[in-house]
PAZAPA-4460 file (N, C-alpha, C; in steps of 0.05 Angstrom, whole numbers, plus 32768, in hexadecimal, padded with zeros to 4 digits):
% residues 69
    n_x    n_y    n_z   ca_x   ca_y   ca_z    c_x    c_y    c_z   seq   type   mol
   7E52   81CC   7B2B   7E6B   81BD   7B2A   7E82   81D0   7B26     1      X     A
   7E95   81D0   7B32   7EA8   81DC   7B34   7EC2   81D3   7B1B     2      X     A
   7EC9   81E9   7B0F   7EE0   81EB   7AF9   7EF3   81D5   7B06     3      X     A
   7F08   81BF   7AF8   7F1E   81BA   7B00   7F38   81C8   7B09     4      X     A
   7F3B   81C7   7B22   7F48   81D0   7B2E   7F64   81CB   7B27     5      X     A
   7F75   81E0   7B2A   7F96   81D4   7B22   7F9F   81CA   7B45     6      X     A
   7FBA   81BA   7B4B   7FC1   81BC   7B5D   7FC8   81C5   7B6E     7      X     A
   7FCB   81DD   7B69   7FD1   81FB   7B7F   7FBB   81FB   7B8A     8      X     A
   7FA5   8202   7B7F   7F90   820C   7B87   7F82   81F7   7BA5     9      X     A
   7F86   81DC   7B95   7F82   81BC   7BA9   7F8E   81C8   7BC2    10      X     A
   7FA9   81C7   7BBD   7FC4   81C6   7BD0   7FB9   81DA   7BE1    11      X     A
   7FB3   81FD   7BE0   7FB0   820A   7BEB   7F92   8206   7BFD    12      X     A
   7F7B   81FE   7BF0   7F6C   81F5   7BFB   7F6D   81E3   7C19    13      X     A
   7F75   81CA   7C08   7F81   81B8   7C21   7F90   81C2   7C37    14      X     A
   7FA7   81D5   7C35   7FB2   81E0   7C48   7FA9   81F3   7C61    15      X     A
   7F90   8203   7C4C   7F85   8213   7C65   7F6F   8205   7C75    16      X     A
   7F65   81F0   7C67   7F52   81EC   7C75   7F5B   81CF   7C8D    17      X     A
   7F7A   81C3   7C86   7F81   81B4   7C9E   7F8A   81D1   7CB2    18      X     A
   7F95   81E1   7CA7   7F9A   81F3   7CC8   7F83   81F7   7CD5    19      X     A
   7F6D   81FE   7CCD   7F5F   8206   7CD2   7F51   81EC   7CE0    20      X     A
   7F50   81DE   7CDA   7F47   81C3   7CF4   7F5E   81B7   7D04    21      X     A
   7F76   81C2   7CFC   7F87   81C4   7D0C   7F8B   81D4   7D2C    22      X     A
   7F6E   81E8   7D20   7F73   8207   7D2D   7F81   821C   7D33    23      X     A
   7F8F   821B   7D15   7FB5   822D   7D19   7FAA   8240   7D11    24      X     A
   7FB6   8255   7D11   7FAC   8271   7D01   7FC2   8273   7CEE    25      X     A
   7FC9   827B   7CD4   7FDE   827F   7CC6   7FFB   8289   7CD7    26      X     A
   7FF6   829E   7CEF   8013   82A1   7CFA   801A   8289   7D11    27      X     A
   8006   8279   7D17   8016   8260   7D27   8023   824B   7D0F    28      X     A
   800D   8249   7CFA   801E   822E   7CEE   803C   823F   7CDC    29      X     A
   8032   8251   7CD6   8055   8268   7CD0   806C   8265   7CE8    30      X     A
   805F   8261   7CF7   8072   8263   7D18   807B   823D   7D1A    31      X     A
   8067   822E   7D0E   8076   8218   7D10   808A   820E   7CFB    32      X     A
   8087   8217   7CE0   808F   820D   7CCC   80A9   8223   7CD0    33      X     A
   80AB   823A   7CD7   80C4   824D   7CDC   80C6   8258   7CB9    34      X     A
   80A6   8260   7CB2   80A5   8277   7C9E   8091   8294   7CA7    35      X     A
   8096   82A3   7C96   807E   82BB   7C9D   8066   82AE   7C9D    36      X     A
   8059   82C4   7CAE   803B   82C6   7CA7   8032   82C7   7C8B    37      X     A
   8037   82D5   7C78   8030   82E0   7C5A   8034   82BE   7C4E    38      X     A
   8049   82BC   7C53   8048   829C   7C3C   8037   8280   7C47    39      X     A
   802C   8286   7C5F   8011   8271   7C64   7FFF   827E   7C52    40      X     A
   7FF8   829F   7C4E   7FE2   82A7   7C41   7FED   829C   7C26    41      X     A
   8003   82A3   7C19   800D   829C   7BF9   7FF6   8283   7BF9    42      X     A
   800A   8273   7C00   8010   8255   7C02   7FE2   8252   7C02    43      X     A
   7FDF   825D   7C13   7FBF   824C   7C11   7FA8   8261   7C07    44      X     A
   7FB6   8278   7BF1   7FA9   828A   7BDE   7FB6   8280   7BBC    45      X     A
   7FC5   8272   7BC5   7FD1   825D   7BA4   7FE0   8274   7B9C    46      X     A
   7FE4   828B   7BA9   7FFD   829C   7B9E   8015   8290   7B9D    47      X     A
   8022   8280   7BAA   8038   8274   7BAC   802E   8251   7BAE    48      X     A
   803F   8243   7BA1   803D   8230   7BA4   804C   8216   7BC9    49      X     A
   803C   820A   7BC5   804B   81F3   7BDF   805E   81E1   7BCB    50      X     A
   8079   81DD   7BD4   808B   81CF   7BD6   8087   81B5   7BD6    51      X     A
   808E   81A0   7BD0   808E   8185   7BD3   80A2   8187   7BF6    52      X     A
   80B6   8194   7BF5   80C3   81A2   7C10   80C0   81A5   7C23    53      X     A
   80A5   81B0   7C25   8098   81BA   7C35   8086   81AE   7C4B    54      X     A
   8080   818F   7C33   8072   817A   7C44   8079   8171   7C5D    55      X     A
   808E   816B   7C62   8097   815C   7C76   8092   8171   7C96    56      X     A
   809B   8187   7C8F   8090   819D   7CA2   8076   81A5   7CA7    57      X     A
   806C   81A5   7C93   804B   81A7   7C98   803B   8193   7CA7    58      X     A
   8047   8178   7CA0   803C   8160   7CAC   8048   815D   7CCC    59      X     A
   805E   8166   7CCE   8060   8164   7CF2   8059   817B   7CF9    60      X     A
   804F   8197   7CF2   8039   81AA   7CF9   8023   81A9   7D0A    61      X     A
   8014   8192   7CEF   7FFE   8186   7CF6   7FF7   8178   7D06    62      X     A
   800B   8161   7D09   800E   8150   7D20   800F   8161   7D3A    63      X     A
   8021   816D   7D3A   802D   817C   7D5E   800C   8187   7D5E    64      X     A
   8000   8194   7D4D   7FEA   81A2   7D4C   7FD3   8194   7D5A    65      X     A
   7FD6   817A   7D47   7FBE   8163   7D47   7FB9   815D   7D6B    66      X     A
   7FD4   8166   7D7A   7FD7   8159   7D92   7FC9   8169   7DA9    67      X     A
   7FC1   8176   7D9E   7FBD   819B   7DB4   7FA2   8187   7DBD    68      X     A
   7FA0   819B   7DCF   7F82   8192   7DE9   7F75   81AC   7DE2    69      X     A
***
C-alpha cells in the first residue's frame, strides 16, 4: 500500500500519464500549451506545481490531441 500522496504528486501523475495516452511527448504538449519543454518535466516530476490556470489549456491540449488518427 502506497504512503498518502500529497496533491502534486496526484496532479503530476495524472498529467503524464494523460499525455502519454494522448501520445504527446513533453515537447509537443510544451508546443501546445506555448511553455518549454523543462516545465512539462517540472510540472509531471512535482518539481513545480500545476496551476488551477493551467487547466483550461491543458484540457483543449487534450482534446485537439484526443482528435489525432
Amino acid at each position: 500500500m502506497r504512503a498518502k500522496e500529497n496533491p502534486h504528486t496526484l496532479a503530476a501523475r495524472a498529467l503524464r500519464s494523460a499525455r502519454k495516452a494522448a501520445h504527446l511527448t513533453q515537447l509537443d504538449l510544451g508546443r501546445a500549451l506555448g511553455v518549454p519543454e523543462i516545465t512539462i518535466s517540472r510540472w509531471e516530476c512535482g518539481r513545480a506545481p500545476l496551476r488551477s490556470s493551467d487547466a483550461p489549456r491543458l484540457i483543449a491540449a487534450f482534446k485537439v490531441a484526443g482528435g489525432r488518427s
